[in-house]
N, CA and C of each residue as an Amber inpcrd file, in Angstrom:
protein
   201
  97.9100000 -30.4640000 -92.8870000  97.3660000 -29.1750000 -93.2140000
  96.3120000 -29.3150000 -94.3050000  95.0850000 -28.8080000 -94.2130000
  94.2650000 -28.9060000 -94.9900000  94.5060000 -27.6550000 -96.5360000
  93.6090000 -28.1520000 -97.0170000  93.6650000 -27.7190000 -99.0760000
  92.8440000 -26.5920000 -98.5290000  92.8630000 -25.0820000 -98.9220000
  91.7410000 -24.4650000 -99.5520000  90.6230000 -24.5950000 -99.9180000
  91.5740000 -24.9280000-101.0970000  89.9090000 -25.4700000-101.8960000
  88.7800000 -26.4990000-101.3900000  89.2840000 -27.3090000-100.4120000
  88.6470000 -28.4580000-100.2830000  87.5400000 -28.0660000 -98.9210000
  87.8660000 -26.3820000 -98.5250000  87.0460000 -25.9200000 -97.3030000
  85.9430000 -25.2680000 -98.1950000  84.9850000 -25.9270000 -98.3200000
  83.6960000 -25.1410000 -99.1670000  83.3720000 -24.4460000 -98.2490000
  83.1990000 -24.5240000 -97.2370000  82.3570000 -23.8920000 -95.9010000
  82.7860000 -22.0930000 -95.7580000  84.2690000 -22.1580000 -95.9960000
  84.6640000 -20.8560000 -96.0800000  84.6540000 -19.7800000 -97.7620000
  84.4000000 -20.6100000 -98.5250000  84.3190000 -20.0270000 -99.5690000
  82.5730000 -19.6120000-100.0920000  82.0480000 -19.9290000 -98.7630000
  80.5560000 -20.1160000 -98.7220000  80.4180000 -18.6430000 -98.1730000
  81.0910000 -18.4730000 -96.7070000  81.2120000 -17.7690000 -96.0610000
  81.5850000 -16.2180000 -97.2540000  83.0480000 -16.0420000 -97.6520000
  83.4230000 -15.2590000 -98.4830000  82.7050000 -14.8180000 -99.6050000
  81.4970000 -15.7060000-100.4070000  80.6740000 -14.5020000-101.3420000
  79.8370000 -14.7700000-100.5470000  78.9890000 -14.8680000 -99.4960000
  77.8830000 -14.3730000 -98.3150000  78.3170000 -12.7900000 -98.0030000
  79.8740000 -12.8330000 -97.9840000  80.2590000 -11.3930000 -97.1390000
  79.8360000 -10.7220000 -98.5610000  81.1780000 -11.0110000 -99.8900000
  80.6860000 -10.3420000-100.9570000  79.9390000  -9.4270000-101.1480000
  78.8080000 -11.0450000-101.7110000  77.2780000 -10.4010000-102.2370000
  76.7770000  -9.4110000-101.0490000  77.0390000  -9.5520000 -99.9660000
  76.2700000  -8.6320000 -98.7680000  77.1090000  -6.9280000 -99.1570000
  78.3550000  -6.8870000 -99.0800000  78.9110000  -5.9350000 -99.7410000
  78.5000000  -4.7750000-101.0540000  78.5430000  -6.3750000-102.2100000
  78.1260000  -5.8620000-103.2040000  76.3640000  -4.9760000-103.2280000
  75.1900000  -5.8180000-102.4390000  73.9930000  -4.7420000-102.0800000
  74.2890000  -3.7740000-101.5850000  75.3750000  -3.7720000-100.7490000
  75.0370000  -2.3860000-100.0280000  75.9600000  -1.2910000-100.9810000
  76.3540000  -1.5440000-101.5470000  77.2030000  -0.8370000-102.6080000
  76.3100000   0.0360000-103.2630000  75.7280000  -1.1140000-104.0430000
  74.5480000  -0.8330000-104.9760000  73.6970000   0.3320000-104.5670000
  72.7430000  -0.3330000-103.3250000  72.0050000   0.4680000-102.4290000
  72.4710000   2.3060000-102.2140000  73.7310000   2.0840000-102.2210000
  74.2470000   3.1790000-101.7440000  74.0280000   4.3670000-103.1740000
  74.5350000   3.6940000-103.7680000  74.5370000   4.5630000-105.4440000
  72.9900000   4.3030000-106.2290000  71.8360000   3.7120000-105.9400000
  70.6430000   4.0770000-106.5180000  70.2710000   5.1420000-105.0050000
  70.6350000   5.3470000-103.9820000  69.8340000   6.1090000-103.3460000
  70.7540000   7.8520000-103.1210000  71.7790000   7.1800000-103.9120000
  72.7930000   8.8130000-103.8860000  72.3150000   9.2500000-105.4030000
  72.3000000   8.2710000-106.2500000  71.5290000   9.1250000-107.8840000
  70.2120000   8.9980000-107.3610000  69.2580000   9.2050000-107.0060000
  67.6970000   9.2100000-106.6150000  67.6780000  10.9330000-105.7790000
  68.5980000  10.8060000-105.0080000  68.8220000  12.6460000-104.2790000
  69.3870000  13.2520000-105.4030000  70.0870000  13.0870000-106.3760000
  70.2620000  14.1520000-107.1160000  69.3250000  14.7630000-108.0300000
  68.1990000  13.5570000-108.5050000  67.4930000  13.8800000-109.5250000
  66.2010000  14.9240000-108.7920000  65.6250000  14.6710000-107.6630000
  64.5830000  15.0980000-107.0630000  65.3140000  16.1960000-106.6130000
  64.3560000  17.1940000-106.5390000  64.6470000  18.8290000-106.5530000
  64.5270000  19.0420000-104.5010000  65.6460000  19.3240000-103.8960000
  65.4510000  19.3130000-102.3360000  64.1650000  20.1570000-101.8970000
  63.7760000  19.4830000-100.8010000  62.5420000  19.6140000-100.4260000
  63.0580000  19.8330000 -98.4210000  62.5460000  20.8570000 -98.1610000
  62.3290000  21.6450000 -96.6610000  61.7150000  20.6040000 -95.6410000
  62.5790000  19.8350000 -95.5590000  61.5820000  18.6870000 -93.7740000
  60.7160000  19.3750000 -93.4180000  61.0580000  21.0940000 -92.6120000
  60.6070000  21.5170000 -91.6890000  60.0930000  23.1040000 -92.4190000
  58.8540000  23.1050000 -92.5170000  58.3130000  24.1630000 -93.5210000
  58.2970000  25.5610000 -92.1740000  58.9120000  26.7780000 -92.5420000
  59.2870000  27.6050000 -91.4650000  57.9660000  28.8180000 -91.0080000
  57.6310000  28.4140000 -89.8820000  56.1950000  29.2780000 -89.3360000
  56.7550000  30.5730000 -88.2970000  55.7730000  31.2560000 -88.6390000
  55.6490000  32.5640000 -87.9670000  55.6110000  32.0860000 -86.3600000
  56.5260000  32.3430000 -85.1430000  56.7120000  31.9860000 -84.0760000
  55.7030000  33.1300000 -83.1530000  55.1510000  33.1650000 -82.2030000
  54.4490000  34.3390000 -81.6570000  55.0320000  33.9890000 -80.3700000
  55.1670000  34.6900000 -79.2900000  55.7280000  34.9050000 -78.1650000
  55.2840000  35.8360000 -77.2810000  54.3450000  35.2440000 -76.0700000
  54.2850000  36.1800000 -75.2290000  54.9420000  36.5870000 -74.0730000
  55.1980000  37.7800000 -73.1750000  56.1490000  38.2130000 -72.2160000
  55.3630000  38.9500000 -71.1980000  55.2080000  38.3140000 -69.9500000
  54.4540000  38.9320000 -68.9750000  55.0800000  39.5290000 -67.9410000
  55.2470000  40.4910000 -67.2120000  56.3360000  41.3420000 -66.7090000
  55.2640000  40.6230000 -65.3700000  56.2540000  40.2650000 -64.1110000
  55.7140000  39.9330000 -62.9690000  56.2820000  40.9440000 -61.7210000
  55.6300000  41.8630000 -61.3360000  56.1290000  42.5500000 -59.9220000
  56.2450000  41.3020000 -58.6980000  57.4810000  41.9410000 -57.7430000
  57.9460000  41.2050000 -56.9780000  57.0280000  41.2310000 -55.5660000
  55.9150000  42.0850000 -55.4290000  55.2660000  42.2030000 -54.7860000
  53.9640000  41.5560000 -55.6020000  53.9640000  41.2600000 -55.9130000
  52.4280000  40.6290000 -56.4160000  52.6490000  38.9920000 -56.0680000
  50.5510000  38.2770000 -56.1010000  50.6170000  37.3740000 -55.4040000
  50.7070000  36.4220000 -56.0290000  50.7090000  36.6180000 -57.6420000
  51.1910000  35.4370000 -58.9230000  52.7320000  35.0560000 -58.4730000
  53.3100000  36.1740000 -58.3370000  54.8110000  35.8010000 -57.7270000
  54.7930000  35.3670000 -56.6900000  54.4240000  35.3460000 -55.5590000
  54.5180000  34.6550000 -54.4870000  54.2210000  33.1950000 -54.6740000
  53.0280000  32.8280000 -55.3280000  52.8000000  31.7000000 -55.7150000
  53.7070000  30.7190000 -56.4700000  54.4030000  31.1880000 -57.5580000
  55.0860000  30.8690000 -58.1890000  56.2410000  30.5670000 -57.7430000
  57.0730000  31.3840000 -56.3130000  58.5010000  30.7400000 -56.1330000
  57.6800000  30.2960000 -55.2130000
């Protein structure tokens, strides 16, 4: 049975995971204090919608065309 200690390969492995851990940690908490300080801001700035409605008789030849 092999030593622990004597497997560098896996203890190589284990702070690779770590340190990968530890960035995203980090990452996580400078970009969650960075949204608190900046005042929220609207993605989608809200516009006046216009809409037109054209009444079609069932006898007319726009309708015929159309179905």
């Amino acid at each position: 049975m092999s030593d622990w200690t004597s497997l560098w390969y896996v203890w190589l492995i284990l702070l690779a995971v770590f340190l990968l851990l530890l960035c995203g940690v980090s990452a996580s908490c400078v970009k969650f204090c960075c949204r608190k300080k900046r005042p929220p801001v609207e993605t989608f700035p809200r516009h006046p919608c216009d809409l037109t409605v054209i009444g079609i008789d069932s006898d007319s030849t726009a309708h015929s065309t159309v179905t």
